[in-house]
N, C-alpha and C positions, 0 to 999 in steps of 0.2 A: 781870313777870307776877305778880301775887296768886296767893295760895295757894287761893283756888278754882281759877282756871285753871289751875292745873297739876296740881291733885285731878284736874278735869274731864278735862283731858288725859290722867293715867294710866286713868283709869276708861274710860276711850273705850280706850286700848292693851288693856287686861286683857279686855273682853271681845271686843278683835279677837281676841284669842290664844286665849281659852281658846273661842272661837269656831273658830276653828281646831284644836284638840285634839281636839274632840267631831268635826268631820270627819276630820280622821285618824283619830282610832279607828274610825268605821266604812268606812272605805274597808280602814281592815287585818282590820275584821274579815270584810269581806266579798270580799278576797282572799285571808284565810287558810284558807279554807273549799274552796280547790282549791291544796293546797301540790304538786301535781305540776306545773304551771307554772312553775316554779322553777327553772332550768337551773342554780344555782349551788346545792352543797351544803350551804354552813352557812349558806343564807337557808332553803332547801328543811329541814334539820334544827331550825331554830329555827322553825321556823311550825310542823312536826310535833310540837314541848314539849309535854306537859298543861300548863304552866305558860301558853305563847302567848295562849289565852282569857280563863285570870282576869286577865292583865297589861293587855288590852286590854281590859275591862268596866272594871276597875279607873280607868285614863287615861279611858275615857269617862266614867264618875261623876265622877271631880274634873274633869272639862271642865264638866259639864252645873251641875252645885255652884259650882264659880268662875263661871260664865256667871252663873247667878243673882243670885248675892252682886254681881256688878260690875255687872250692868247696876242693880237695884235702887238701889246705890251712887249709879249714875248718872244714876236718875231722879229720886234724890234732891237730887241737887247741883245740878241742872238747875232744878228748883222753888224749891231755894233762891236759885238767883242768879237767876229770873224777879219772886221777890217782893221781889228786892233786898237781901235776908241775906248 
């Protein structure tokens, strides 16, 4: 495997993931918004934190940041092994 294709590869992994971060944060944020759902106490206590919110904007920014950086990455590498670089 060259060292494109295996750039290509991670670059393809990084923004499955960070592809998935950005929906995790909003599924938690938009379950943390009804923390009486919670039958269990310290899921029920940690959604209730002031801290909960900025943790979650927080992981969704570097989701949506890394999204960007890797897909660009990836359209970059993309181009380059189409013009044969």
């Amino acid at each position: 495997m060259t060292e494109t294709h295996t750039r290509l590869l991670a670059e393809i992994f990084a923004c499955i993931f960070f592809g998935y971060s950005i929906v995790n944060s909003l599924i938690f944020f938009q379950r943390g918004r009804r923390p009486e759902n919670y039958s269990s106490k310290k899921i029920g206590d940690f959604v209730r934190s002031p801290r909960y919110g900025q943790t979650v904007w927080l992981s969704g920014v570097v989701g949506v940041i890394g999204f960007a950086v890797a897909s660009w990455m990836l359209v970059a590498t993309v181009l380059q092994m189409l013009h044969g670089g």
